[in-house]
N, CA, C and O atoms as a Tinker XYZ file with bonds, in Angstrom:
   476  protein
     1  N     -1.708000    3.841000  -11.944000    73     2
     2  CA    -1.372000    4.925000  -11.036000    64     1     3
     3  C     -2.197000    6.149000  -11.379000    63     2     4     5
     4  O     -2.579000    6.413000  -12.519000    81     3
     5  N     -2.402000    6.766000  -10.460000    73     3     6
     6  CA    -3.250000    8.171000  -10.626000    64     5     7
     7  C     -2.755000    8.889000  -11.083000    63     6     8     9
     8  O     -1.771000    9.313000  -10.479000    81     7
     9  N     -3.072000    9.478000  -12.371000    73     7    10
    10  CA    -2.020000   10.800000  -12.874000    64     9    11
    11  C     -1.927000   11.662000  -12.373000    63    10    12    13
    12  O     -1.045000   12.451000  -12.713000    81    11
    13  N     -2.714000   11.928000  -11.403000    73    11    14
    14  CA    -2.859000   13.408000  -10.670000    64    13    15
    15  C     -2.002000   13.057000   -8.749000    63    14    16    17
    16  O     -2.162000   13.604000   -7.658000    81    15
    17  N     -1.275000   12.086000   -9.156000    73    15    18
    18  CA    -1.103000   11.553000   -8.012000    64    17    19
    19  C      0.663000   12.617000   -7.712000    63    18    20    21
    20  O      1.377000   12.659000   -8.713000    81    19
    21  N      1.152000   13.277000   -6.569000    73    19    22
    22  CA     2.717000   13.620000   -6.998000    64    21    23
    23  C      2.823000   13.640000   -5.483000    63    22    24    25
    24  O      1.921000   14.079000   -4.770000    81    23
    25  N      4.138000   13.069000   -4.955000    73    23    26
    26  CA     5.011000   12.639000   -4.030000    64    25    27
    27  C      4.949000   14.659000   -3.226000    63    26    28    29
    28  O      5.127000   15.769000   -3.727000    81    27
    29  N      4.627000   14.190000   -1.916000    73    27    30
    30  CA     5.370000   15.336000   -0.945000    64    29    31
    31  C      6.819000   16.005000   -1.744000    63    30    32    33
    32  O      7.918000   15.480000   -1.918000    81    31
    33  N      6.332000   17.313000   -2.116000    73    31    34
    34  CA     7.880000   17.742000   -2.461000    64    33    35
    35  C      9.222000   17.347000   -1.748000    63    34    36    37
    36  O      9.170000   17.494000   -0.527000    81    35
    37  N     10.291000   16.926000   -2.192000    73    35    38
    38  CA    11.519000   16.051000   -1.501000    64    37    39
    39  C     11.285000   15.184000   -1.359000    63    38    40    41
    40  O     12.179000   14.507000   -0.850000    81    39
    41  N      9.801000   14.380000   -1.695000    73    39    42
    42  CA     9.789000   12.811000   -0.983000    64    41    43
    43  C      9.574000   12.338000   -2.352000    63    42    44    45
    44  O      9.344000   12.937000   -3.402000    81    43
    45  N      9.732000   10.909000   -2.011000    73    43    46
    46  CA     9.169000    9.330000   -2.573000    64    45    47
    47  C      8.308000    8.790000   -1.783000    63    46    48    49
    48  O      7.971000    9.089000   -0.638000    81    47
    49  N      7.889000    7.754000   -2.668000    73    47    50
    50  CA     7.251000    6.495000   -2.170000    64    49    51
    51  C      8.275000    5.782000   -1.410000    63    50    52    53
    52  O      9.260000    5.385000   -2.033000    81    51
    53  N      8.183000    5.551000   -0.094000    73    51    54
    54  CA     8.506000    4.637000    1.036000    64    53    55
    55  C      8.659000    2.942000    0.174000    63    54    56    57
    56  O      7.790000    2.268000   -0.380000    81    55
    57  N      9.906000    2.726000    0.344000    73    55    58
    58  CA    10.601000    1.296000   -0.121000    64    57    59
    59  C      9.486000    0.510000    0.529000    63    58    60    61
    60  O      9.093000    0.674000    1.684000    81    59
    61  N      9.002000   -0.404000   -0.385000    73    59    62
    62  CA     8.055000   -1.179000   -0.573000    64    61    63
    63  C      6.421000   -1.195000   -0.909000    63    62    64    65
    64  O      5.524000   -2.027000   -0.772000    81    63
    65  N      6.528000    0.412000   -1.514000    73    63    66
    66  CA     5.416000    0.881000   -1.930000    64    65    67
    67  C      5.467000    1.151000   -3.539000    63    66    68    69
    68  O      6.123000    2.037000   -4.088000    81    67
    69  N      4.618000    0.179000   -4.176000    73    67    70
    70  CA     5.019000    0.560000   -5.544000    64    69    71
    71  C      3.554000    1.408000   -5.860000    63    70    72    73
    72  O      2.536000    0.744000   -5.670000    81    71
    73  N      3.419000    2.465000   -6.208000    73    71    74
    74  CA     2.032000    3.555000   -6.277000    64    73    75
    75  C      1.763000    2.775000   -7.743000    63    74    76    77
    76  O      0.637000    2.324000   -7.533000    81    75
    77  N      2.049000    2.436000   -8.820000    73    75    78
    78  CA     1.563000    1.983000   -9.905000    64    77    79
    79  C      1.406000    0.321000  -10.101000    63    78    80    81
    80  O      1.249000   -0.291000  -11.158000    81    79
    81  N      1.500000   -0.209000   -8.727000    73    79    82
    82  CA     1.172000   -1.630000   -9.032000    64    81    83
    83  C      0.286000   -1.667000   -9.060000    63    82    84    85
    84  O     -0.337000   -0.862000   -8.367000    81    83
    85  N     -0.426000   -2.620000   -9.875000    73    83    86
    86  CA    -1.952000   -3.070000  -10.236000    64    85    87
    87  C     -3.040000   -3.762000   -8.588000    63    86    88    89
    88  O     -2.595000   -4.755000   -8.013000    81    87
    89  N     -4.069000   -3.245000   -8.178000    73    87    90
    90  CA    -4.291000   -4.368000   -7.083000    64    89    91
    91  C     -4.323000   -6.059000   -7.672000    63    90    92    93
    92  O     -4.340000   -6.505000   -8.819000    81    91
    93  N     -4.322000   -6.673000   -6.452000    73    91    94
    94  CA    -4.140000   -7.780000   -6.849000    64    93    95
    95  C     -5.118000   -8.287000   -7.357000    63    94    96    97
    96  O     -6.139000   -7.628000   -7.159000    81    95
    97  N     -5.310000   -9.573000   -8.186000    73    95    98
    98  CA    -6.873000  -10.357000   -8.468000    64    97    99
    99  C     -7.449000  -10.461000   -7.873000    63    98   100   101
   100  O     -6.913000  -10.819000   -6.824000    81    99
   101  N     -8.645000  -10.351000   -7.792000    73    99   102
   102  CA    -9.773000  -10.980000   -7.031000    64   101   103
   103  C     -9.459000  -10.420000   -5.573000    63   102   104   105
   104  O    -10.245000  -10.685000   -4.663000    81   103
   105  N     -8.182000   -9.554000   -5.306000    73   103   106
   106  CA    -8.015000   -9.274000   -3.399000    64   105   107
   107  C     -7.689000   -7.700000   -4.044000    63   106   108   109
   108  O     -7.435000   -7.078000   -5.075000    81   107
   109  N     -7.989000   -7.556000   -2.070000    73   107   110
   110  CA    -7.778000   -5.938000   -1.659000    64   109   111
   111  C     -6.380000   -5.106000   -1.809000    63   110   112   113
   112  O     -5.359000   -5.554000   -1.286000    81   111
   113  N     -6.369000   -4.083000   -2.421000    73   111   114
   114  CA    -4.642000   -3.161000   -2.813000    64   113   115
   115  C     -4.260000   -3.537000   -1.342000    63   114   116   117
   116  O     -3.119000   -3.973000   -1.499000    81   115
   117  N     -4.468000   -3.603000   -0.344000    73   115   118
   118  CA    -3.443000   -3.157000    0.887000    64   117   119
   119  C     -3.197000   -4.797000    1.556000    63   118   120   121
   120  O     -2.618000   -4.969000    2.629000    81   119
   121  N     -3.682000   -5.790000    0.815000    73   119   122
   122  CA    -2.579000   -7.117000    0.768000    64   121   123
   123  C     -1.406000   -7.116000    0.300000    63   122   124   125
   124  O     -0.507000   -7.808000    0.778000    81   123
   125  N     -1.278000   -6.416000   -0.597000    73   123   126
   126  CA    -0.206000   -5.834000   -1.060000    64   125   127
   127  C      0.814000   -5.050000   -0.073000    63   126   128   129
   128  O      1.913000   -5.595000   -0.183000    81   127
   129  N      0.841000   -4.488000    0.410000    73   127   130
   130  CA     1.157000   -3.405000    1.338000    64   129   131
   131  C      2.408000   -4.198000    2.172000    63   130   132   133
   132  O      2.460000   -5.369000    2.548000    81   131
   133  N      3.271000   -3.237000    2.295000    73   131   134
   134  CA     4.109000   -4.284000    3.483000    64   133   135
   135  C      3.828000   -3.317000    4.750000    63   134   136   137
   136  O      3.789000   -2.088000    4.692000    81   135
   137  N      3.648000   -4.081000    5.863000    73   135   138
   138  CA     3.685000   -3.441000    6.771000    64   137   139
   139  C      4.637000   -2.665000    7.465000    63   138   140   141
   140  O      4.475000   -2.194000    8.591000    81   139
   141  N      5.921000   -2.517000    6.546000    73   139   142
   142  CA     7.053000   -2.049000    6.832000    64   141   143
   143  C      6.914000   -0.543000    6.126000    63   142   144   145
   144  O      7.336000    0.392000    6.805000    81   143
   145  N      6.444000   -0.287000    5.024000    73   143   146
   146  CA     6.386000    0.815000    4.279000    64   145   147
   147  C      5.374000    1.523000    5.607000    63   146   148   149
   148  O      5.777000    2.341000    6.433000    81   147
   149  N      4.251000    1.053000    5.536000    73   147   150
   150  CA     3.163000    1.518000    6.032000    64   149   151
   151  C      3.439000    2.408000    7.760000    63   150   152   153
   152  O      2.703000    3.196000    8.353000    81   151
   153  N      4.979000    1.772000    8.186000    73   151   154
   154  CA     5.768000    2.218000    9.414000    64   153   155
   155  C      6.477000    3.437000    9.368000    63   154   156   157
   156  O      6.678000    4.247000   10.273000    81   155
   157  N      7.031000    3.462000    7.498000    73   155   158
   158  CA     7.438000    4.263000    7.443000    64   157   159
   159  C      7.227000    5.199000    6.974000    63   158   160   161
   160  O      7.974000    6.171000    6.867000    81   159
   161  N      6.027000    5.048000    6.565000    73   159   162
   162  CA     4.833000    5.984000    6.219000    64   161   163
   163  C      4.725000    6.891000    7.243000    63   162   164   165
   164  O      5.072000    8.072000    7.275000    81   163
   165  N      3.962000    5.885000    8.462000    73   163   166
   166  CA     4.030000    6.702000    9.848000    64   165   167
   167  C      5.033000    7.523000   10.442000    63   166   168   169
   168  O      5.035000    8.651000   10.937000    81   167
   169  N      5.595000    6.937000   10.316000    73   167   170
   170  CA     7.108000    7.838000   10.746000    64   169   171
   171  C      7.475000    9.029000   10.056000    63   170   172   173
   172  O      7.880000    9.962000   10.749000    81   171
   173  N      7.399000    9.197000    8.613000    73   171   174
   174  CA     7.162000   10.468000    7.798000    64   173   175
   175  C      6.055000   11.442000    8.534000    63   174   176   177
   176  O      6.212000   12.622000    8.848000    81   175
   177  N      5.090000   10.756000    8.689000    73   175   178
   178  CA     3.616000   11.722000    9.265000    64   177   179
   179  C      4.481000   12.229000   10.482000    63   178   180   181
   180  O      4.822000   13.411000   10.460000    81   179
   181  N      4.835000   11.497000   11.461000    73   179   182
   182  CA     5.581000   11.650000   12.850000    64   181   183
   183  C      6.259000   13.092000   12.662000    63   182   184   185
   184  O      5.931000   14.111000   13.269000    81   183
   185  N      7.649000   12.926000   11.339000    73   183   186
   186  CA     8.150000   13.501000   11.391000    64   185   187
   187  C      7.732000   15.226000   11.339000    63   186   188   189
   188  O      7.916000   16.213000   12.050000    81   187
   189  N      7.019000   14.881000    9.958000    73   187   190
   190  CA     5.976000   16.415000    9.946000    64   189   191
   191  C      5.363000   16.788000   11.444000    63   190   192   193
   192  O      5.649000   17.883000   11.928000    81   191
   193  N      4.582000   15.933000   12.111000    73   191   194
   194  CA     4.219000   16.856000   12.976000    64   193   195
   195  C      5.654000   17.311000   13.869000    63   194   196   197
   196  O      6.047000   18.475000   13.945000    81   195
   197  N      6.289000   16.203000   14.477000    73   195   198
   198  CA     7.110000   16.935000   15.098000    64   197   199
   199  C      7.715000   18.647000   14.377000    63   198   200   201
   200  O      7.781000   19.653000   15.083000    81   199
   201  N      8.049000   18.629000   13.050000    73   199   202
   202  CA     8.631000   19.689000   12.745000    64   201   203
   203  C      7.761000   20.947000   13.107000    63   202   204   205
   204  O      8.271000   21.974000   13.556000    81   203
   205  N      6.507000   20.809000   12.899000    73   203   206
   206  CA     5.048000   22.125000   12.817000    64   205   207
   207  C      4.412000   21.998000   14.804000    63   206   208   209
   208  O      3.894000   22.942000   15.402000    81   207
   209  N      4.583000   21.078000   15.202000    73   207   210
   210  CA     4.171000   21.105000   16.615000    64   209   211
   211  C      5.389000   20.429000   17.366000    63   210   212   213
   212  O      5.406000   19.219000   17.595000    81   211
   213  N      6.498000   21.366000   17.765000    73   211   214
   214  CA     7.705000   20.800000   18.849000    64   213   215
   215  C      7.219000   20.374000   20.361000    63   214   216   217
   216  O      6.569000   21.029000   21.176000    81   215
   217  N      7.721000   19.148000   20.441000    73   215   218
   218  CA     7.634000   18.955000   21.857000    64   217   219
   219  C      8.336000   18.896000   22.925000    63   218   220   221
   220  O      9.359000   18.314000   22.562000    81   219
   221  N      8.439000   19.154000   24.116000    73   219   222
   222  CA    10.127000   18.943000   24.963000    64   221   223
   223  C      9.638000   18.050000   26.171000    63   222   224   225
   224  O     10.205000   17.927000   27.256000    81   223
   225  N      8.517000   17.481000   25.773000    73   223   226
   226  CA     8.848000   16.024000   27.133000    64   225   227
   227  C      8.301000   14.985000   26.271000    63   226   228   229
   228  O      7.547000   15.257000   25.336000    81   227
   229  N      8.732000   13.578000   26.621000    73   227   230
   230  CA     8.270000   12.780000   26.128000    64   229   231
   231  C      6.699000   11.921000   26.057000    63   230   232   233
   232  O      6.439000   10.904000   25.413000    81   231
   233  N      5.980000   12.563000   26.773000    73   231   234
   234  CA     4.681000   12.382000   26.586000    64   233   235
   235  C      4.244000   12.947000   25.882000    63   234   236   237
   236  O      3.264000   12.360000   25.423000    81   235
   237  N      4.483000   14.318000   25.251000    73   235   238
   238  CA     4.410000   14.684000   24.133000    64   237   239
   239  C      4.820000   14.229000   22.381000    63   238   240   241
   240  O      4.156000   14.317000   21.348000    81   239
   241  N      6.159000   13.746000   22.649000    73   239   242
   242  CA     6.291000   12.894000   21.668000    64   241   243
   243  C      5.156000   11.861000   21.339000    63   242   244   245
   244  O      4.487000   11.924000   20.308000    81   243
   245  N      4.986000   10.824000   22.390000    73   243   246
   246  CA     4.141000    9.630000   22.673000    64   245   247
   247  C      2.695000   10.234000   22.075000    63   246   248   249
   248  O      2.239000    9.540000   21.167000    81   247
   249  N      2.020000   11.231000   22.377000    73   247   250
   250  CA     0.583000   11.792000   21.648000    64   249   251
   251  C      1.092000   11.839000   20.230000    63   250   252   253
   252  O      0.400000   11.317000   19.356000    81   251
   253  N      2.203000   12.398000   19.927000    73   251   254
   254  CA     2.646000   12.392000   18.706000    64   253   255
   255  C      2.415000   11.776000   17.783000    63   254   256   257
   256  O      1.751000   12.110000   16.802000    81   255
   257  N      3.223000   10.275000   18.109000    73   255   258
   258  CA     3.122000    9.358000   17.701000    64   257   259
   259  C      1.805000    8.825000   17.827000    63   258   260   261
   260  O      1.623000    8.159000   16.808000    81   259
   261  N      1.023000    8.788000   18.389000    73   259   262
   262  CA    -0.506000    8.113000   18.454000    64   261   263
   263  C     -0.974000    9.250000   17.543000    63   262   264   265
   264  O     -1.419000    8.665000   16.555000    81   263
   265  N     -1.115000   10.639000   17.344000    73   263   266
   266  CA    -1.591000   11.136000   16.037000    64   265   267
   267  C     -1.735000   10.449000   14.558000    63   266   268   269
   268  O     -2.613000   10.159000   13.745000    81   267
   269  N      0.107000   10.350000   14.776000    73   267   270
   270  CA     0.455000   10.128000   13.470000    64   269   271
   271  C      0.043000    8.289000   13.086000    63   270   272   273
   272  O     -0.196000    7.973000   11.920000    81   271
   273  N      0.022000    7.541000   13.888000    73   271   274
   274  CA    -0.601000    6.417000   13.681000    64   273   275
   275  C     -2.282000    6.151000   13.307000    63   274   276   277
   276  O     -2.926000    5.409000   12.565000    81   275
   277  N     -2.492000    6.989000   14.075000    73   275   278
   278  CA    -4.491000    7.128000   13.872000    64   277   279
   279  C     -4.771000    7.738000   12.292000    63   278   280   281
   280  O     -5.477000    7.189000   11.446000    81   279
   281  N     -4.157000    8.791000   12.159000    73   279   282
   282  CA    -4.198000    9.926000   10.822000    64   281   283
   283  C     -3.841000    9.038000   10.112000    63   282   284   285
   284  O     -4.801000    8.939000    9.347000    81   283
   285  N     -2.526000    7.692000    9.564000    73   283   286
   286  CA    -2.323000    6.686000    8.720000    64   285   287
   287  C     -3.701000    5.888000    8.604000    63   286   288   289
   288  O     -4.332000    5.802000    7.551000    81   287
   289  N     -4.194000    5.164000   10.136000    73   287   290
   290  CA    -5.007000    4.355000    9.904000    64   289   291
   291  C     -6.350000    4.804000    9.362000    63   290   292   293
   292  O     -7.174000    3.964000    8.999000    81   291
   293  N     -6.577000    6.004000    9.302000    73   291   294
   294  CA    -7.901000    6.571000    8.599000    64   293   295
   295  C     -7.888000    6.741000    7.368000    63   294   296   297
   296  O     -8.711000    6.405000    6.516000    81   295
   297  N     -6.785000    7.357000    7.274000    73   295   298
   298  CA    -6.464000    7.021000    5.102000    64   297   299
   299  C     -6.276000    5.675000    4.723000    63   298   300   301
   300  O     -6.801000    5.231000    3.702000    81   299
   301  N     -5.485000    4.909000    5.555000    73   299   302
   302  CA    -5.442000    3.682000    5.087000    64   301   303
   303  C     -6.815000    2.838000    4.966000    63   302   304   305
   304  O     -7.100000    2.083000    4.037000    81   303
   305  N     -7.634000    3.137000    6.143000    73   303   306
   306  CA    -9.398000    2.809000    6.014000    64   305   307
   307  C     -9.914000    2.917000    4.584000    63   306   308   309
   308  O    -10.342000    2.089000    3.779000    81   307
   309  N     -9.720000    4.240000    4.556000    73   307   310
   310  CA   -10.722000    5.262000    3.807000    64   309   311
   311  C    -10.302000    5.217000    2.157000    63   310   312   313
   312  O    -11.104000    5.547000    1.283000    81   311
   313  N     -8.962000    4.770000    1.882000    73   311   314
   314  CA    -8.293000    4.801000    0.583000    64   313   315
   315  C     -9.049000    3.972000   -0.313000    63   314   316   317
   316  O     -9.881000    3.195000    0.154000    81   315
   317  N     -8.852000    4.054000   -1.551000    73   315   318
   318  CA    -9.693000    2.662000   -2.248000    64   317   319
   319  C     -8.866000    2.160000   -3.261000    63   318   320   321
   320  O     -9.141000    1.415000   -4.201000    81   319
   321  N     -7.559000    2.807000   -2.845000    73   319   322
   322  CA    -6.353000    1.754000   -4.072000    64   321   323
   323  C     -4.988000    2.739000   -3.073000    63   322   324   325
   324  O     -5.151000    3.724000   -2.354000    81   323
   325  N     -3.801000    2.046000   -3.381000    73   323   326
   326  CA    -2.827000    2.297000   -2.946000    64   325   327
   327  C     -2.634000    3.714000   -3.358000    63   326   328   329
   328  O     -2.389000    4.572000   -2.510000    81   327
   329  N     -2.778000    4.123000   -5.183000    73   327   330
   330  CA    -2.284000    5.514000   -5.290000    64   329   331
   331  C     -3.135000    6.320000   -4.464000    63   330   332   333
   332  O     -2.764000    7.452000   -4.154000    81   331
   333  N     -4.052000    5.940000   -4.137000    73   331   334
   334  CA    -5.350000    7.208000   -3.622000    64   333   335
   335  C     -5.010000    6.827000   -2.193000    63   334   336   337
   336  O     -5.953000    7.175000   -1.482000    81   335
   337  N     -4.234000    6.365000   -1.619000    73   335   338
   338  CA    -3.549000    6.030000   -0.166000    64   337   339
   339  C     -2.503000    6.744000    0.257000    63   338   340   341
   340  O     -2.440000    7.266000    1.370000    81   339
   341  N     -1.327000    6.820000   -0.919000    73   339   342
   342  CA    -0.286000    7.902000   -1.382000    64   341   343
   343  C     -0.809000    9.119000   -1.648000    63   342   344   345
   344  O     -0.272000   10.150000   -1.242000    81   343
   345  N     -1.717000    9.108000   -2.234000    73   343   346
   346  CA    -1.848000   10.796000   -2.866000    64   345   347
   347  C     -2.951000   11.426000   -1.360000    63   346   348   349
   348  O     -2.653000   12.488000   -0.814000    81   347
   349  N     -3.743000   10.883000   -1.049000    73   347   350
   350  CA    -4.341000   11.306000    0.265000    64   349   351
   351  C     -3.508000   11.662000    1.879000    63   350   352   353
   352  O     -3.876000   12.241000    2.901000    81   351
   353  N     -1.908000   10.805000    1.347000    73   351   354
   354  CA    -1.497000   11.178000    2.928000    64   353   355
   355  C     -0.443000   12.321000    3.001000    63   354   356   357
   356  O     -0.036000   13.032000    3.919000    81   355
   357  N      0.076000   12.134000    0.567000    73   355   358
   358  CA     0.778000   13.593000    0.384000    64   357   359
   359  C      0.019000   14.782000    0.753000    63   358   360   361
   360  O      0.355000   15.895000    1.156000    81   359
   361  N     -1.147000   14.205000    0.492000    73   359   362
   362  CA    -2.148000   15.745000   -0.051000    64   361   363
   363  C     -2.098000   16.571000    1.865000    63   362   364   365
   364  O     -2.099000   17.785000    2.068000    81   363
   365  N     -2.065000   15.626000    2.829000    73   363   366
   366  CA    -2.337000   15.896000    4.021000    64   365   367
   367  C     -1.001000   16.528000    4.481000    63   366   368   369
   368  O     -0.893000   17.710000    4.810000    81   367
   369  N     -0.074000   15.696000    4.473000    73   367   370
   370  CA     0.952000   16.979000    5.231000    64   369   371
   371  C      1.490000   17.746000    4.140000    63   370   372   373
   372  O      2.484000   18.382000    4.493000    81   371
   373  N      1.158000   17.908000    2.885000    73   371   374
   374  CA     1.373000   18.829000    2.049000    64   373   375
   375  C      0.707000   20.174000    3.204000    63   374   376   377
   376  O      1.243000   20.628000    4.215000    81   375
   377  N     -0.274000   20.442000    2.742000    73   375   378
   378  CA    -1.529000   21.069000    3.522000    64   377   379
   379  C     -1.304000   21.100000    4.871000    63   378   380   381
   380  O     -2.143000   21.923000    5.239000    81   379
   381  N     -0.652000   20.699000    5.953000    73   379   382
   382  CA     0.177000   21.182000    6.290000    64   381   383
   383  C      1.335000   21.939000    6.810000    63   382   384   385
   384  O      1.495000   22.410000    7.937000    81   383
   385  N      2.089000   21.966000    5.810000    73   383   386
   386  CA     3.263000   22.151000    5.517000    64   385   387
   387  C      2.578000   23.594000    5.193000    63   386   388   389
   388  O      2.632000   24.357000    6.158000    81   387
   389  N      2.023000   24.061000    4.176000    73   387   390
   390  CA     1.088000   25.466000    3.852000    64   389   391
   391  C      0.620000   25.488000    4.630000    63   390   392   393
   392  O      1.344000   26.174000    5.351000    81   391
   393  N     -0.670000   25.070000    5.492000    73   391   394
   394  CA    -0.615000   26.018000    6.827000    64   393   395
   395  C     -0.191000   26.330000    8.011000    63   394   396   397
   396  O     -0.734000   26.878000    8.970000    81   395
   397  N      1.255000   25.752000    7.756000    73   395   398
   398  CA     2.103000   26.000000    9.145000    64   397   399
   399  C      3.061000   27.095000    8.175000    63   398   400   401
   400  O      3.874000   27.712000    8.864000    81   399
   401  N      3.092000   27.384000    6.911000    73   399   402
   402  CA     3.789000   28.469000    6.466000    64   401   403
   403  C      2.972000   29.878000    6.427000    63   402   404   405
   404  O      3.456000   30.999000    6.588000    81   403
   405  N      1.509000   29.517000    6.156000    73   403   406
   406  CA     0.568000   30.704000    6.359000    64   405   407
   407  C     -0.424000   31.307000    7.747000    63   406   408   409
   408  O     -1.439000   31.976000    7.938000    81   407
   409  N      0.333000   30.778000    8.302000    73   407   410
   410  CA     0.006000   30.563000    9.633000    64   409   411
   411  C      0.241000   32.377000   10.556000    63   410   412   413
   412  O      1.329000   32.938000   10.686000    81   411
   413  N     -0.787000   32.789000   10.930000    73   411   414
   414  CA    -0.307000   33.967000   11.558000    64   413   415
   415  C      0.629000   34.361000   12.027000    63   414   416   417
   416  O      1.188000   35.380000   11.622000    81   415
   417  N      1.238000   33.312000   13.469000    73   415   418
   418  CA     2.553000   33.889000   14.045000    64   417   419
   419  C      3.817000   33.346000   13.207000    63   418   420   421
   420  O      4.804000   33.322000   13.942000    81   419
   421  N      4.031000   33.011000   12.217000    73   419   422
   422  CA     4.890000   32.944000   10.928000    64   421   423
   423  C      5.204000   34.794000   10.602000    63   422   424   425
   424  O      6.317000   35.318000   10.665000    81   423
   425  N      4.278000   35.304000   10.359000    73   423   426
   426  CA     4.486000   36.327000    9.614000    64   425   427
   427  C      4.863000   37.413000   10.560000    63   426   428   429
   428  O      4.509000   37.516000   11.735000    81   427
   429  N      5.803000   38.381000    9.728000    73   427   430
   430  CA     6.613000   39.316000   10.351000    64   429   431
   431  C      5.735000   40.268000   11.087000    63   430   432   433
   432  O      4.850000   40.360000   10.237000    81   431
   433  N      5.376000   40.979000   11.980000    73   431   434
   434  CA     5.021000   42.034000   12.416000    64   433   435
   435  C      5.831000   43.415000   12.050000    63   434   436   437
   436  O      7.008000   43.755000   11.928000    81   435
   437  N      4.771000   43.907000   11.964000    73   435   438
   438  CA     5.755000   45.493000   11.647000    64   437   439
   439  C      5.142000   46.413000   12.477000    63   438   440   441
   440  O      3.991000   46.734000   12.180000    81   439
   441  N      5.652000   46.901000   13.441000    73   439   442
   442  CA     4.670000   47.938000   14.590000    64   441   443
   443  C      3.903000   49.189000   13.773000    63   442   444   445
   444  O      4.533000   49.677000   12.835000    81   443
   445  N      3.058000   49.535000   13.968000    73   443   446
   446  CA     1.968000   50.981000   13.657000    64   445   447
   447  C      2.915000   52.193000   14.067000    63   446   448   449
   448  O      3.343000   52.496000   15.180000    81   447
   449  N      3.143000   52.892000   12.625000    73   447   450
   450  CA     4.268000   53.940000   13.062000    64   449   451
   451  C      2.847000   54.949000   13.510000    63   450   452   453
   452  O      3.087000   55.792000   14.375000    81   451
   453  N      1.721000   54.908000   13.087000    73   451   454
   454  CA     0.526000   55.801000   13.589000    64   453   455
   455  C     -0.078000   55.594000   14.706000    63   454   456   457
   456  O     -1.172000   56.150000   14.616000    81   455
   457  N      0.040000   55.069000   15.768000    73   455   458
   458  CA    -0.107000   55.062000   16.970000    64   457   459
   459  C     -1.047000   56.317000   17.514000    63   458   460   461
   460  O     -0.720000   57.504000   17.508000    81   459
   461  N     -1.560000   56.086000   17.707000    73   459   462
   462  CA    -2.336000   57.497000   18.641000    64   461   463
   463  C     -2.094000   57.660000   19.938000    63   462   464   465
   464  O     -2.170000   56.734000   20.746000    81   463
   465  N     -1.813000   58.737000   20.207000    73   463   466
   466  CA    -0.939000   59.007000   21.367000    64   465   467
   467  C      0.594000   59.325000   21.578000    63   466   468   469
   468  O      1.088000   59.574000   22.678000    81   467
   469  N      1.280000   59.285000   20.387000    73   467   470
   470  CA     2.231000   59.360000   19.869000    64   469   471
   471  C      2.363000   60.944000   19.934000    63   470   472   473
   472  O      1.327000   61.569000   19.705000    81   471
   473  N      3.547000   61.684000   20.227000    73   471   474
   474  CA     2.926000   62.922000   19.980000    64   473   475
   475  C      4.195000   63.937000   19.406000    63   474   476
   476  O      3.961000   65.106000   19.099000    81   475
């Protein structure tokens, strides 16, 4: 396992994902993989966006969900062992999660008591 590897704050590894199993002999880490984790993988991603981008019709959801499926299948491409599969999709809605907190219309406004024209 990657030492530098750490779970979405509040999260785990998705039941059937062990981040410190060895890949297998002679085969690829994501034979390993159940395709059930990997759903609910997606569905975590899902969830983040829904929370940072709300939608109120269901075609919106539906893009949603095709985000959050494409954004899995590119880390899952791109990974080269399960922890670096985990730690690449924390690292993503970590990041995020921070820039939907540092995000301009987040922050309070305070009106210009110096106004010009004010008199």
């Amino acid at each position: 396992m990657d030492a530098n590897w750490q779970p979405v704050q509040g999260s785990n590894p998705p039941d059937g994902v062990d981040p410190s199993a060895p890949a297998p002999a002679g085969g690829d880490w994501r034979a390993q993989l159940q395709p059930e984790a990997r759903s609910r993988i997606v569905n975590r991603i899902l969830e983040t966006l829904r929370r940072h981008l709300p939608v109120s019709v269901p075609e919106g959801l539906n893009e949603l969900q095709r985000i959050a499926v494409r954004f899995e299948e590119k880390i899952y491409t791109a990974a080269t062992s399960q922890s670096d599969y985990l730690r690449k999709v924390s690292l993503k809605m970590l990041s995020m999660e921070t820039r939907t907190q540092q995000a301009p219309g987040n922050a309070q406004v305070i009106p210009n008591q110096n106004y010009p024209g004010q008199g």
